[in-house]
C-alpha positions in Angstrom: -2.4 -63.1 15.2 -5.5 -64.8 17.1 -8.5 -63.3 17.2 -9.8 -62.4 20.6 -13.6 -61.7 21.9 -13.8 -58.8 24.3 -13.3 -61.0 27.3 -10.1 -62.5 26.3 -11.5 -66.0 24.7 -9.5 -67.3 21.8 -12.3 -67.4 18.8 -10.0 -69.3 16.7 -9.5 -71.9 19.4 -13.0 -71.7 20.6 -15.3 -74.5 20.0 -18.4 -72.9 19.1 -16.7 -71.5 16.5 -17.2 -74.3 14.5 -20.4 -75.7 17.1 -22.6 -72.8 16.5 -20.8 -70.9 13.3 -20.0 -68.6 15.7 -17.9 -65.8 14.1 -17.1 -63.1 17.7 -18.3 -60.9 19.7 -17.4 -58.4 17.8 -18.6 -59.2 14.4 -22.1 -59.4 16.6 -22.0 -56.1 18.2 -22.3 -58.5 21.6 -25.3 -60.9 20.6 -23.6 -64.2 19.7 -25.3 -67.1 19.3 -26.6 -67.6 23.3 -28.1 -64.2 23.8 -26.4 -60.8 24.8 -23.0 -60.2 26.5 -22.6 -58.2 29.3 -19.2 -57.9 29.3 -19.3 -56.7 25.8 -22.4 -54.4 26.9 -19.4 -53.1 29.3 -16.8 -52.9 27.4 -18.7 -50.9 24.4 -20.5 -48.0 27.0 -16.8 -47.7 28.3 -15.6 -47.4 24.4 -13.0 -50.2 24.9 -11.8 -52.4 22.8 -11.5 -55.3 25.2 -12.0 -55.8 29.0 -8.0 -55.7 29.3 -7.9 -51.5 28.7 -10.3 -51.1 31.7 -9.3 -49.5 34.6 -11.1 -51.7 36.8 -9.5 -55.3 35.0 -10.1 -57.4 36.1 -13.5 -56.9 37.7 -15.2 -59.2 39.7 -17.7 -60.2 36.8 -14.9 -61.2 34.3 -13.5 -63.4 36.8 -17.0 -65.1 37.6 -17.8 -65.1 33.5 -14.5 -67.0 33.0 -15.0 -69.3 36.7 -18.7 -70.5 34.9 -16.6 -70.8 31.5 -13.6 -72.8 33.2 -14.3 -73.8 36.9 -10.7 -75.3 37.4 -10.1 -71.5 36.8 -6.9 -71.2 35.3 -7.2 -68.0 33.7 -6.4 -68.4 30.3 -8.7 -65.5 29.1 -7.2 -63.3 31.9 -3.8 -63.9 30.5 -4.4 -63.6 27.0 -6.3 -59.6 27.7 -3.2 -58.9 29.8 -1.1 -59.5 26.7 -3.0 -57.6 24.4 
């Protein structure tokens, strides 16, 4: 089973996995390697396990977190929390 971050990113296929040693979100309360995650901060205050159990998924700021991530936008992430 992959391992997902709290935004629907693939760690296991992510490349700063092996880039930074990057081991999750969730083994980092957050606070990876680039500073702190709001959509984590989110996701923890709401007591979720992922973005995908929100009632409001998907909000405008994971869409715009993953359009920064992947401008062509195809939704990946999206997918992968509506399948968890």
């Amino acid at each position: 089973m992959a391992n997902y971050s709290v935004c629907g990113i693939d760690c296991d296929s992510c490349k700063f996995k092996d880039e930074q040693n990057c081991t999750g979100c969730h083994v980092h309360k957050g606070c990876p390697f680039w500073g702190t995650c709001d959509l984590y901060a989110c996701a923890a205050s709401k007591e979720l396990p992922h973005c995908g159990k929100c009632s409001d998924f998907p909000c405008d700021k994971l869409i715009e977190a993953h359009k920064r991530e992947n401008p062509d936008g195809n939704g990946i992430e999206i997918e992968n929390l509506r399948n968890l």
